[in-house]
C-alpha positions as CSV (number, residue, x, y, z in Angstrom):
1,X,0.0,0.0,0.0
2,X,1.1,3.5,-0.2
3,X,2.4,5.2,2.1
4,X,1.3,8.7,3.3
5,X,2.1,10.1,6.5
6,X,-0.7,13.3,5.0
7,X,-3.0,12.8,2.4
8,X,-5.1,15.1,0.4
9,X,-8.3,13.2,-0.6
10,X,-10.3,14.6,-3.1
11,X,-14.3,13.7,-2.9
12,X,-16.8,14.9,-5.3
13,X,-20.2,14.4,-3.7
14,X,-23.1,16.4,-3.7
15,X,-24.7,13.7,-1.2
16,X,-24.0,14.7,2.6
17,X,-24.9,11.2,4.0
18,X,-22.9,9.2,1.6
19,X,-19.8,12.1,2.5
20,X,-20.0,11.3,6.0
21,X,-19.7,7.5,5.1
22,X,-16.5,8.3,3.7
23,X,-15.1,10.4,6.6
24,X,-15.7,7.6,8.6
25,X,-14.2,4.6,6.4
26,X,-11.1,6.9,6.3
27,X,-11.2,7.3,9.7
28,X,-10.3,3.4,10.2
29,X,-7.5,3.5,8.1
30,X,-4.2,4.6,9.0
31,X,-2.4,7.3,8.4
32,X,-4.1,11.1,8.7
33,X,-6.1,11.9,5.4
34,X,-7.7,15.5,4.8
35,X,-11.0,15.3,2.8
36,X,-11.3,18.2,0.4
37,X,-15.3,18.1,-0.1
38,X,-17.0,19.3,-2.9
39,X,-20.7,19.4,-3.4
40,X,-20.9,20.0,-7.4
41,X,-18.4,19.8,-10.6
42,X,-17.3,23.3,-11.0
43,X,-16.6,23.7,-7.5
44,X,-14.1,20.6,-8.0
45,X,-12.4,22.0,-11.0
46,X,-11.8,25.3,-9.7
47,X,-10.2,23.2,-7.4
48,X,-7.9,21.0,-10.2
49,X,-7.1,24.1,-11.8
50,X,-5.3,25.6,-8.5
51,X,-1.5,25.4,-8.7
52,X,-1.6,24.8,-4.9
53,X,-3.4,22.0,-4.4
54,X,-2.3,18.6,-4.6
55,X,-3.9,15.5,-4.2
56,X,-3.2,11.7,-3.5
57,X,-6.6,10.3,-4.1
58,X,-9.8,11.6,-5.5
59,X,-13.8,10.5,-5.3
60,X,-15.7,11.1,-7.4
61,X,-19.4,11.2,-7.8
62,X,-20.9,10.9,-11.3
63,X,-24.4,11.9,-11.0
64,X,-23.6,15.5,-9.9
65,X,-25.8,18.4,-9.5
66,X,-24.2,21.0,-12.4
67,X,-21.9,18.4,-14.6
68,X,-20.9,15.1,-15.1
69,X,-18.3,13.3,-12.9
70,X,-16.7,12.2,-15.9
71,X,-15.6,16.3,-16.5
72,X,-14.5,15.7,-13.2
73,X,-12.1,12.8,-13.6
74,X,-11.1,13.9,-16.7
75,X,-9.6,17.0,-15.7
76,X,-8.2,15.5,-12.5
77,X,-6.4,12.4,-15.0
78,X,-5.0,15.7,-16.8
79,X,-3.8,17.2,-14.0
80,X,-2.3,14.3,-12.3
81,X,-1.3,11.6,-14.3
82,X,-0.8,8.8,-11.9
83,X,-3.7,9.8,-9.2
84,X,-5.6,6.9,-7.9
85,X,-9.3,7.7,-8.9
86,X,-12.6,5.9,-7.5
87,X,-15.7,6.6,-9.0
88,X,-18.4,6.4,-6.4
89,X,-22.1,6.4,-7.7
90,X,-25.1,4.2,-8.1
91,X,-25.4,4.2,-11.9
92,X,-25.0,0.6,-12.7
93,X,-25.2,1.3,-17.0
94,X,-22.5,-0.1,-19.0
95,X,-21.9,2.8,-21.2
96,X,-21.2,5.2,-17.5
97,X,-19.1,2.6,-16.9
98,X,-16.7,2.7,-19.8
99,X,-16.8,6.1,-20.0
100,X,-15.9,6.7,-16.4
101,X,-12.8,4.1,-17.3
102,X,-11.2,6.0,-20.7
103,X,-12.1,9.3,-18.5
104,X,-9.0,8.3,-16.7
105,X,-11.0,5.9,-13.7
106,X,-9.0,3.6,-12.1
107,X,-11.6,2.1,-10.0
108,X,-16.1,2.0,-10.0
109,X,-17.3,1.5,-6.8
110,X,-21.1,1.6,-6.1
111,X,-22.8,3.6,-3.0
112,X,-24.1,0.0,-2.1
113,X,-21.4,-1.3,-1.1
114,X,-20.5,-1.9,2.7
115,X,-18.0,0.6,4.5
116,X,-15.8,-2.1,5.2
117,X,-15.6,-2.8,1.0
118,X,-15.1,1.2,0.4
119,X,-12.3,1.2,2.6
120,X,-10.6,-2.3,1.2
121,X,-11.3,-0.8,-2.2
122,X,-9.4,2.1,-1.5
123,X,-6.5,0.5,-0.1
124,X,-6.5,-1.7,-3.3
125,X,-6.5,1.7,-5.4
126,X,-3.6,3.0,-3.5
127,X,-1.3,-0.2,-4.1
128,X,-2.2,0.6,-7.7
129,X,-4.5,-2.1,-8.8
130,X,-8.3,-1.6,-10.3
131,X,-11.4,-1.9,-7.7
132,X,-14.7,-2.9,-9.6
133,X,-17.8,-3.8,-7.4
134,X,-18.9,-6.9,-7.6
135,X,-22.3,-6.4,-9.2
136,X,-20.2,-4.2,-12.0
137,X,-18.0,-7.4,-12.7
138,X,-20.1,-8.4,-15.9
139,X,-19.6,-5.8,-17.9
140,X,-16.2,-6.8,-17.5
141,X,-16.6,-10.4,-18.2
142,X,-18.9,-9.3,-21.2
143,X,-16.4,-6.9,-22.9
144,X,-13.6,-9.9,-22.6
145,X,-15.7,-12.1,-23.3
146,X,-16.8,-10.4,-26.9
147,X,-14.8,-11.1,-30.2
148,X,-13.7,-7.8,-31.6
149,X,-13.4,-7.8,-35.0
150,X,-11.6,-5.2,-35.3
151,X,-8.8,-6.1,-32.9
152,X,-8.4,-9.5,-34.6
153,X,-7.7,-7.9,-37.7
154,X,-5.3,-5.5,-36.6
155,X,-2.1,-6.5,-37.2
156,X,-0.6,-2.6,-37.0
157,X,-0.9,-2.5,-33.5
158,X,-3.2,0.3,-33.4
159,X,-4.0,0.7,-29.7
160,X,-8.1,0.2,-28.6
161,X,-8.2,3.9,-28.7
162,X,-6.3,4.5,-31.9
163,X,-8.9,2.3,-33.4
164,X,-11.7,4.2,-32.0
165,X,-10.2,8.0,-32.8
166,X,-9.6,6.4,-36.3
167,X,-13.1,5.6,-37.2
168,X,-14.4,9.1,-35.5
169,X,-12.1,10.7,-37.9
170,X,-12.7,8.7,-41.0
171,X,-16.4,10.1,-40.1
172,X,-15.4,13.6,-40.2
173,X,-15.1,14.4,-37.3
174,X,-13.0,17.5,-36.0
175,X,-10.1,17.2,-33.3
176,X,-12.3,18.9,-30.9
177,X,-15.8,17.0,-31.8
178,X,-13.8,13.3,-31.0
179,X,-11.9,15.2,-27.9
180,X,-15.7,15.5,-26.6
181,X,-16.7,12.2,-27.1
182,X,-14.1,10.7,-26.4
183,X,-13.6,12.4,-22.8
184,X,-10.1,13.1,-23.6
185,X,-8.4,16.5,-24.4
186,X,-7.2,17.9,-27.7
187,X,-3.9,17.4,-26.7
188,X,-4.1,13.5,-26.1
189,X,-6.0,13.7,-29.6
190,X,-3.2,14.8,-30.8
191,X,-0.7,12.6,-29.6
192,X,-3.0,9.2,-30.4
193,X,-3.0,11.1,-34.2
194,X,1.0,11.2,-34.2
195,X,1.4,7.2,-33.0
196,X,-1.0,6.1,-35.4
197,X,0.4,7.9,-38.3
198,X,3.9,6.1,-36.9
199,X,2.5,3.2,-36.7
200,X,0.7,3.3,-39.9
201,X,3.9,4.6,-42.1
202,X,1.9,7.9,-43.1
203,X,1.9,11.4,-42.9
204,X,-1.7,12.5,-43.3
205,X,-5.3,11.7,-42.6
206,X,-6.1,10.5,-46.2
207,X,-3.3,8.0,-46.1
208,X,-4.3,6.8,-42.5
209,X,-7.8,6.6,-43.5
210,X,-6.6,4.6,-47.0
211,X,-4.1,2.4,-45.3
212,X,-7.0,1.2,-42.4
213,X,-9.5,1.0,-45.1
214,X,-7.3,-1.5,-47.6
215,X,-6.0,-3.2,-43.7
216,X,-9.7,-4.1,-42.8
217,X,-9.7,-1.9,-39.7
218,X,-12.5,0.5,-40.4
219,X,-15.9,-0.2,-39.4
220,X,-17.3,0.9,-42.3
């Protein structure tokens, strides 16, 4: 586990009861750990974008009052690249779920789940593995358990997220438009554009797109 003799805890939560369940699950662990509560999104990234602060965990809530917490973990994944980040919410859907995890996630936890498995999840976090509730498991089971075409044809080595920024931008799709759907920034658009054109022996879109196309790697 890591060590911290202070940590800064980050916790996104617009719902009092469920922050007091977390003041008290950290209060059984070791170590001293200052919660730095916010009740909505903005407040939260006001908070990111401070130079000053610095945190060694965050929690985050998706279903907030203003945004989505997957703003939230995006901009705290920007901001610090290896923070340990638990999402902590009851929306059970598959498609919160994945976005939550290419938001930068490193861990879905729901609000059902028992102090005790809050506070082992965390711990779990911290040594840098990836907590999933156990009622969250099949989506896991059903996304390694599905063929995907795509990725059994690709023998470029185009990453999952190559493959996916590929297709948006064979579609048309503008830097910022796939940055949005995506729940990346431009910037990390950007870079996934420069290792696919390496990867791909090209130097433009039209080649990347003509190269995936004749390689079977296009949906379409």
């Amino acid at each position: 586990m890591l060590h911290i003799d202070h940590a800064n805890v980050l916790l996104v939560e617009d719902d009092l009861v469920f922050q007091e369940t977390f003041v008290r699950v950290f209060a059984k662990m070791t170590g001293y750990w200052k919660i730095h509560a916010f009740h909505d999104g903005a407040s939260a990234l006001e908070a990111l974008a401070n130079p000053s602060c610095q945190f060694n965990l965050a929690l985050v809530d998706i279903g907030l009052p203003d945004i989505t917490g997957i703003e939230v973990i995006a901009a705290a994944r920007q901001r610090f690249v290896d923070l340990p980040i638990l999402v902590t919410t009851a929306f059970t859907a598959e498609e919160t779920f994945l976005s939550a995890i290419r938001a930068g996630a490193s861990g879905y936890l729901l609000k059902g789940d028992t102090e005790v498995a809050l506070g082992h999840s965390i711990e779990l976090v911290l040594q840098g593995q990836y907590p999933v509730s156990p009622a969250l498991a099949r989506h896991l089971f059903r996304l390694a358990g599905a063929p995907n075409p795509l990725a059994l044809s690709n023998n470029l080595n185009l990453s999952p997220r190559e493959l996916e920024l590929l297709n948006f931008i064979a579609k048309g799709c503008s830097y910022a438009t796939c940055a949005d759907v995506m729940n990346i920034s431009i910037s990390t658009v950007q870079t996934h554009i420069r290792n696919m054109y390496r990867k791909l022996e090209v130097s433009n879109q039209r080649q990347a797109i003509t190269k995936a196309q004749s390689s079977g790697l296009l949906k379409f």
